[in-house]
N, C-alpha and C positions, 0 to 999 in steps of 0.2 A: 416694735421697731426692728428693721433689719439692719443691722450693724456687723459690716464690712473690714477687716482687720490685718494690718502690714505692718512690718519693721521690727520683727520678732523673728526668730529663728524657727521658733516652733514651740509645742509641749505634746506631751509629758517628760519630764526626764530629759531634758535638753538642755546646758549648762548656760547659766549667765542669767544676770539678776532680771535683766526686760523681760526673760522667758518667763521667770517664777513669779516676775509680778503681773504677766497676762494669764497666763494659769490661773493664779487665786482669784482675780479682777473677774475672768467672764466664766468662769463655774461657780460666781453669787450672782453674773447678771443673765445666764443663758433662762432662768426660771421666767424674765421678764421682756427677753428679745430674742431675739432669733441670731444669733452668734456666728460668725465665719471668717475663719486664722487663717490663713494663707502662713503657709508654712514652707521652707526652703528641703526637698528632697534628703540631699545628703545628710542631714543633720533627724531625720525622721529614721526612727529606732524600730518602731514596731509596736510600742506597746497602746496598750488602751487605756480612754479616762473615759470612767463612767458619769455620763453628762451628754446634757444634747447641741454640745457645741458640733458643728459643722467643720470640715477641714475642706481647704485646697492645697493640694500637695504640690508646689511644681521646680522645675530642675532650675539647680541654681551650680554656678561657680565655686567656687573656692579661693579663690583668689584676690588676696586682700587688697580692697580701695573695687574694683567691683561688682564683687559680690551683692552688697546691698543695692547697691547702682540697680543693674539687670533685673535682677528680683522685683524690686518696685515700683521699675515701670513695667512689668508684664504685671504686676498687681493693679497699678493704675487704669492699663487696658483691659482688665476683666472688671474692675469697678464701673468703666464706664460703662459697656457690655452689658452688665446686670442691675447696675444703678439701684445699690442699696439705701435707706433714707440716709442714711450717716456712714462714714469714711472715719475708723479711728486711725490715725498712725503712731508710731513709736518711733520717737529718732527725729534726730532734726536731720541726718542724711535720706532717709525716705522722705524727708518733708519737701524735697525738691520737685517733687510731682504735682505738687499741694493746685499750683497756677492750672496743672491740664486738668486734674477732676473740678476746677472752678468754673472751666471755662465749659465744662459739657454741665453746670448747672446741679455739682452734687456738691452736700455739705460736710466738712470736714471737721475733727476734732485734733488735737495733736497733742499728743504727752510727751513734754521734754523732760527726757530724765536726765543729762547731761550735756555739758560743751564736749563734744565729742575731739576738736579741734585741739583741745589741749593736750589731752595724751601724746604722750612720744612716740610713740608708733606709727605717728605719722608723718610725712615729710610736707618740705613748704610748701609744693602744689596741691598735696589733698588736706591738709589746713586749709588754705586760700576757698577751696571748695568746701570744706563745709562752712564754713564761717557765711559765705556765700547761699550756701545753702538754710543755713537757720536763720539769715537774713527774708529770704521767701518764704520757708514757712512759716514762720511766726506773724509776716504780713497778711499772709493771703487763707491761715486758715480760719474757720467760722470762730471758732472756740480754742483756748488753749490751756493745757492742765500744767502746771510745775510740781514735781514732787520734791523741788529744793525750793525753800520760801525767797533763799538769798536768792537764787537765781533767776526770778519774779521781781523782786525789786531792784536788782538791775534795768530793769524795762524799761521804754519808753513810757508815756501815758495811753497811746492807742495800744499797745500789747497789754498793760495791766487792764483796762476797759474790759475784754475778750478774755480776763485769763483769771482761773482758781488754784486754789492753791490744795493740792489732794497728798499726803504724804503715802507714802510706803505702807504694806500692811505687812503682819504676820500670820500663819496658819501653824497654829500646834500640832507636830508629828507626836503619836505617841511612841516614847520610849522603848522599844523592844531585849526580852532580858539575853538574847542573842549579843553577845558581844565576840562575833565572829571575827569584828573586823581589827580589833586590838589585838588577836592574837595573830591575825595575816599580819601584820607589821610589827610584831612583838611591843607592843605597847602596854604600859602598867598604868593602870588608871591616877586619873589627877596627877600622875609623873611627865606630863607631857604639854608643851605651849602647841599652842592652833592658829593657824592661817588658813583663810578659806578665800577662792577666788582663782579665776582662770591665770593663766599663766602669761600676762600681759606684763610689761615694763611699767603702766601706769600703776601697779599692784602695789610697786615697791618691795617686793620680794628680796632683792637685794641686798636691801638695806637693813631686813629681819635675819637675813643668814648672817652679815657680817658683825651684825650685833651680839647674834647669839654664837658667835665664834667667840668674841670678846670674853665672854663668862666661863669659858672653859666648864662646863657645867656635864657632871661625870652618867650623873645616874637621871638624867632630864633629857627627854628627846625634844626637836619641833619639828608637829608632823606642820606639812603645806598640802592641804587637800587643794586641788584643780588639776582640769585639764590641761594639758595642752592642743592650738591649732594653730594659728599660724606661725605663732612666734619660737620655731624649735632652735635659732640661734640664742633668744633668749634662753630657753630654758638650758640649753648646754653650757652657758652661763652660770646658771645657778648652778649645778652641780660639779661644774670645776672649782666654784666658792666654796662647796658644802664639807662640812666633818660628818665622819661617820653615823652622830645621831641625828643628822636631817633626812626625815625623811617625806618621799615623794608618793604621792598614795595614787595621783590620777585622779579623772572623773568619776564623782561616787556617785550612789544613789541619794535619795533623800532620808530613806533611815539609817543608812550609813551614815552620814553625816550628821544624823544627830546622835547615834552614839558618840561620836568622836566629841560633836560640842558637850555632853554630859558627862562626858569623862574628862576634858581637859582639865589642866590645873589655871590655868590664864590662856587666854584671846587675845590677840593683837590683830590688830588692822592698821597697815603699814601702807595704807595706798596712798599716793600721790593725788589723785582726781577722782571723785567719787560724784554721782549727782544724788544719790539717796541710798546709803549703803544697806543694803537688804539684809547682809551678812552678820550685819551687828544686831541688826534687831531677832535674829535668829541667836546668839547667842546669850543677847539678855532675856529671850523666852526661855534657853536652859539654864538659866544661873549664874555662868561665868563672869568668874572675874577678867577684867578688860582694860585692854591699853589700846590707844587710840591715836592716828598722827592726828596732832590737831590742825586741820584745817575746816572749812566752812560747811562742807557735809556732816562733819560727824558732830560736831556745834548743835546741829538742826535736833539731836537729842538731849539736847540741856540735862547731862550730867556732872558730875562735879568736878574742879581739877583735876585730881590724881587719878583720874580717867585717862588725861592726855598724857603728851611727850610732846617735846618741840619740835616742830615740825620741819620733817626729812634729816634731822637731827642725829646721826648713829648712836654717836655718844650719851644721848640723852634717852635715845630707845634703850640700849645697854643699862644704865645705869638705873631706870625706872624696873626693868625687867629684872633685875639681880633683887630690888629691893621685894617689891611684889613675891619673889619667889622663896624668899625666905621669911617669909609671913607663914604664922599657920593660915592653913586652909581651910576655906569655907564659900558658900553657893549662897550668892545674892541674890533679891528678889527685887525687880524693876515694875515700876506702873509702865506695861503697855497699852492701856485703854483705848487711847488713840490712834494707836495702827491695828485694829481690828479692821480685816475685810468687809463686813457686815455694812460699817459705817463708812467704810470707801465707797465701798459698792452704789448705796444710798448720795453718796454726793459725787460718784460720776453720774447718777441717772439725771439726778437736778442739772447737771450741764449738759447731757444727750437732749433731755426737753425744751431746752433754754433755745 
């Protein structure tokens, strides 16, 4: 099959979780289709993945609300163009295109990875639009994948008919004994809490600095690994919040980033809206011990209580994080069997077929 691909940013090495989960997803499926990313210019770095996925590279904005808009409907117009058997999209805001590749008679798939609408980032007319917009695609696409189960049963009964439920996978980085990057930041192993994630409001970033101010905590740093892009009044935020042991690392690599998670002493995930946190399943494949807001994403890994904190709760972050840290230390071992790409892979193909 040739399988046509939008609502990603791009890869390799392109920050945010729909990138790392179309990476892993069609470098298991390019051995049995014919793969092609439509990938947004600025965001395309230069490097190479060895694979025979296909790219189209083309100029896109920057400009938040849109960005993805422009993007996907020139993706739309080259799908018709080349009329692949299958149209996967990412997003329920590319999903707004879903009606024009219907009406030239091509079939589509759509992985909602999140309510994109909820995040603060956005204001009340581009809520209104995508709320609007996940309302079409979820109508009018062939096939619909959820990688949040809650978010599936929400649905009507016509959406669940058309819809699988595929979680999140993981891909094992191996270890490198290069720990270059703990000494760029002056970091001491296990002496450090971790955040991982772009530098968005939905992250809840704020709510881990102000916490970890609370603990007065002398010889503990927390690094916040992400980028920043659009959101640089956020981030000027966080850093007039911050004490001198926060610190800000930027966009790292993928082995960089796992040194950091096998060195941390505890993971926190502090986000407000998650539709299938990638980040955390990246930490329980190195060990880390882990604090979680509780809400319905991070649920979706049936771990035990004293995994969570009350959710968006400071004081309750604070106060779980003081206890956690004055534990001796030690590296847990999680059953990931289930978010193996292998067995993703295998149950997007049964819905490409379907």
């Amino acid at each position: 099959m040739r399988i046509f691909v939008f609502g990603t940013r791009g890869f390799p090495n392109i920050q945010g979780g729909v990138e790392k989960h179309c990476e892993a997803l069609y470098g298991k499926l390019c051995d049995s289709s014919q793969i092609t990313v439509f990938r947004r210019k600025p965001y395309v770095n230069g490097d190479k993945i060895d694979s025979s996925i296909s790219f189209i590279d083309l100029p896109s904005t920057k400009i938040k609300g849109f960005e993805a808009l422009i993007h996907s409907f020139l993706c739309a117009c080259i799908c018709i163009q080349k009329r692949p058997d299958i149209v996967h999209i990412h997003n329920i805001g590319p999903g707004l295109f879903i009606p024009l590749l219907r009406l030239f008679g091509l079939k589509v798939v759509l992985t909602y990875h999140s309510p994109n609408y909820e995040h603060s980032k956005w204001g009340v007319v581009s809520k209104q639009i995508l709320k609007f917009s996940e309302f079409i695609a979820l109508s009018c696409s062939n096939r619909v994948i959820f990688v949040n189960r809650f978010q599936l049963d929400k649905q009507n009964q016509s959406v669940k008919l058309k819809s699988s439920y595929v979680p999140n996978g993981i891909t094992k980085i191996e270890v490198k004994c290069d720990n270059s990057i703990l000494t760029k930041f002056n970091l001491i192993e296990n002496e450090y809490i971790l955040g991982v994630g772009r530098i968005t409001p939905e992250k809840g970033f704020i709510d881990l600095i102000k916490a970890f101010d609370d603990l007065e905590l002398e010889d503990t740093k927390l690094v916040i690994a992400g980028g920043v892009e659009h959101e640089t009044s956020y981030y000027e935020l966080l850093k007039k919040n911050s004490n001198k042991n926060v610190v800000f690392t930027g966009s790292l690599s993928s082995d960089e980033l796992a040194i950091l998670y096998s060195n941390a002493r505890l993971f926190v995930l502090s986000s407000h809206n998650e539709g299938f946190p990638l980040v955390v399943l990246e930490a329980m494949m190195y060990g880390c011990d882990m604090l979680l807001n509780d809400i319905p994403a991070t649920r979706l890994l049936e771990l035990s209580d004293d995994y969570y904190y009350e959710k968006n709760n400071i004081h309750s972050l604070s106060n779980i994080i003081n206890n956690k840290i004055k534990r001796s230390f030690r590296r847990h071992t999680y059953d990931l069997t289930k978010y193996d790409w292998d067995i993703i892979a295998q149950q997007t193909k049964t819905v490409y077929k379907s």
